[in-house]
N, C-alpha and C positions, 0 to 999 in steps of 0.2 A: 519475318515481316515482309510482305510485299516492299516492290522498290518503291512503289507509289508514295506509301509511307515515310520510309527513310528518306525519300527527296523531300515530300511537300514539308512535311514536318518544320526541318532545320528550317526551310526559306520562312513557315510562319512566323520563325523566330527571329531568323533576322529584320524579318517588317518590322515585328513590334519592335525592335532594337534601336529601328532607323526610322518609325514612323511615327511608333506611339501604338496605344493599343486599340484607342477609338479608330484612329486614323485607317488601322487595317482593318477591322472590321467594317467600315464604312466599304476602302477599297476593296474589298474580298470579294465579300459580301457574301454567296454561294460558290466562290469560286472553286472549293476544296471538292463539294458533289462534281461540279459541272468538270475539274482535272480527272475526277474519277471516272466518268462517263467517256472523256475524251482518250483515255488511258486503257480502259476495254475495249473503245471500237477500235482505236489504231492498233493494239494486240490482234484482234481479232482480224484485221485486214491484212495486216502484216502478215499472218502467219496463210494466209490464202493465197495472196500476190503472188504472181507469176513474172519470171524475169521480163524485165525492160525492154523493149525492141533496139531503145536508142541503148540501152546501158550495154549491152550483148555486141555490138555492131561497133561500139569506140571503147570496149574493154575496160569498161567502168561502169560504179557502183553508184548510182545520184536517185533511185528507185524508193527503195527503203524508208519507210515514213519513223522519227523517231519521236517521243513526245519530251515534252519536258522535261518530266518527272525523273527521264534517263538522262539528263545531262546535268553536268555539274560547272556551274558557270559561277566565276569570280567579279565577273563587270559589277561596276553599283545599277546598272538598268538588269537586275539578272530577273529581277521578279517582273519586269515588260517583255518578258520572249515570248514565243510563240514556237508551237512544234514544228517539228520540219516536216515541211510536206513541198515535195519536189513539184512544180513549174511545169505544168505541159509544154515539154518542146514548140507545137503548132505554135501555140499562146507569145511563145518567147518571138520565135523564127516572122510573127505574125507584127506584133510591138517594134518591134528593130528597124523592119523593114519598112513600117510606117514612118519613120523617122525621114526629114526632108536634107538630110546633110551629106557632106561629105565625110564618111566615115573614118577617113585616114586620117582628119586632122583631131580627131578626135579620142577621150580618152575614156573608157566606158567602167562606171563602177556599177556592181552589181551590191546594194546594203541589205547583210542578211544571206550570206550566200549559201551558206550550208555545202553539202558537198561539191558544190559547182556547177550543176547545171545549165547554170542563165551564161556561166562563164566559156562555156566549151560553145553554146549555140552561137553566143556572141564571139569567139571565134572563127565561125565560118563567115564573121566580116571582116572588110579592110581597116579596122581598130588600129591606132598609132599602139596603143595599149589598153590592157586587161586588165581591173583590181577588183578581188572580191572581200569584201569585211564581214567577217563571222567572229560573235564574241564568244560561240561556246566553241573550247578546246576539241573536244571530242570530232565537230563537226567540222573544222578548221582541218586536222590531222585527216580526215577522209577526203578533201579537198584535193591537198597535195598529196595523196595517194592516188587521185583522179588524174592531177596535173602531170604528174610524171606515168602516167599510163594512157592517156587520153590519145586513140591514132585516129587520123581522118586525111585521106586525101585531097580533099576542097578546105582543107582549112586555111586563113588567111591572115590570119595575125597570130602568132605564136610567144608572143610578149605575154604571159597569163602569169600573175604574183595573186596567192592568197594571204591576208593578214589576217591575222587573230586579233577582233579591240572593238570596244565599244565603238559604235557607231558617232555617236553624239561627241567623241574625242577623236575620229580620226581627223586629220588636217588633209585639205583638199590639194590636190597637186597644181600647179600652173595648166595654162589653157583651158581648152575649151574641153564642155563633159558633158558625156550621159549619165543620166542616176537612175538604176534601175531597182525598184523596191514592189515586194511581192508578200505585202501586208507582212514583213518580220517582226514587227514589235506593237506598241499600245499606242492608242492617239497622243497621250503626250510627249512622246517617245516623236510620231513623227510631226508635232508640232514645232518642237524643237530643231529638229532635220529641216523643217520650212524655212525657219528664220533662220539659220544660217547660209542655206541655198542663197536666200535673199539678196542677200548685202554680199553674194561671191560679184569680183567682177570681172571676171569670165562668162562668155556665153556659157549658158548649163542648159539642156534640156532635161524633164523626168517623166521616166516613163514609171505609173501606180499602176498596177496591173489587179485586179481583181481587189478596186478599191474599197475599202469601209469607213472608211474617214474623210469630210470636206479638206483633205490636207493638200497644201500646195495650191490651193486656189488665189493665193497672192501673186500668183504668178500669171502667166498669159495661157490662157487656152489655147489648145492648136487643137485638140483633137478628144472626142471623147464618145466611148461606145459603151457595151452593158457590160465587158469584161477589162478594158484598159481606158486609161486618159495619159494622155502627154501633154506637159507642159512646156514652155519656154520662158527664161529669162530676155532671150533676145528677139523671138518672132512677134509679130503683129497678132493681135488677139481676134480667134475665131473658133466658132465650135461648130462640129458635124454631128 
């Protein structure tokens, strides 16, 4: 049996276990075609893809598109994931730099990290520190295979921790943060991630990078283009 099968299957199961049977149906709805659909193309892309210029150049793996259906995730948000599909460098290096801070004092999380990507580019700032939260195992363990291989000459904060854990349960560090999210989970996945942004009281900025969701808009606009928006808890409200 395809793995497609053996993953969607059990997760049907555990909806109905934890939702009820209308309830998934409701939530599904087509989802099972549209995982199948998304499960051939990323095969199909995967198996063409040519290595990474950045993956080749810092001796790490962050390329590789994996879908859900190959991960085996424990979190209670496991049916809100999203496949991994790694962050265009430009994109990251592009989001960062727009940020109007001093990056030293600050502490950058990336929610969703997957193999690390956002994590290594956002080392080549002056970051106090580095966290990246990934709730599926698989992708967490590629992470710290990146983290402990990862070389770059211009890099600039070397402080880089990846944590395996739901999002919606990690606890925020002291100080001041960036939050960086790169659509990893479902709108109420990051609805929740909103409210509790909210009521931190630390300055936080977030950077939503190739947004789908009005989320975070309780917050202050600083900036917003057709592939990123940044937010602030602490800036004066303005939008370009």
């Amino acid at each position: 049996m395809p793995a497609l099968y053996r993953k969607i299957l059990p997760r049907l199961k555990r909806s109905v276990e934890s939702r009820g049977f209308w309830r998934t149906l409701i939530q599904l709805g087509n989802a099972p075609l549209s995982l199948w659909r998304e499960y051939r193309g990323a095969k199909r892309f995967r198996s063409t893809q040519k290595p990474d210029p950045f993956d080749l150049e810092h001796d790490i793996e962050t390329s590789q598109l994996v879908h859900t259906s190959d991960l085996r995730v424990n979190s209670r948000t496991w049916i809100e994931g999203t496949s991994y599909d790694p962050t265009p460098v430009k994109l990251i290096w592009e989001t960062i730099a727009a940020l109007p801070i001093n990056a030293t004092e600050f502490t950058f999380i990336d929610f969703g990290s997957g193999k690390g990507r956002v994590l290594f580019v956002a080392s080549e700032f002056p970051f106090a520190r580095i966290i990246g939260v990934e709730y599926a195992p698989a992708l967490h363990e590629a992470a710290c295979r990146n983290i402990r291989n990862y070389r770059s000459e211009t890099q600039k904060c070397r402080s880089i921790d990846a944590i395996c854990q739901d999002m919606t349960t990690f606890p925020f560090p002291e100080g001041p943060l960036v939050l960086f999210f790169y659509n990893p989970t479902s709108e109420s996945v990051m609805r929740t991630m909103e409210a509790k942004i909210t009521v931190l009281p630390q300055a936080c900025w977030v950077v939503y990078v190739n947004p789908r969701y009005n989320a975070f808009e309780s917050l202050n606009t600083v900036r917003k283009t057709d592939t990123y928006a940044i937010y602030s808890s602490a800036a004066p409200r303005r939008s370009n």
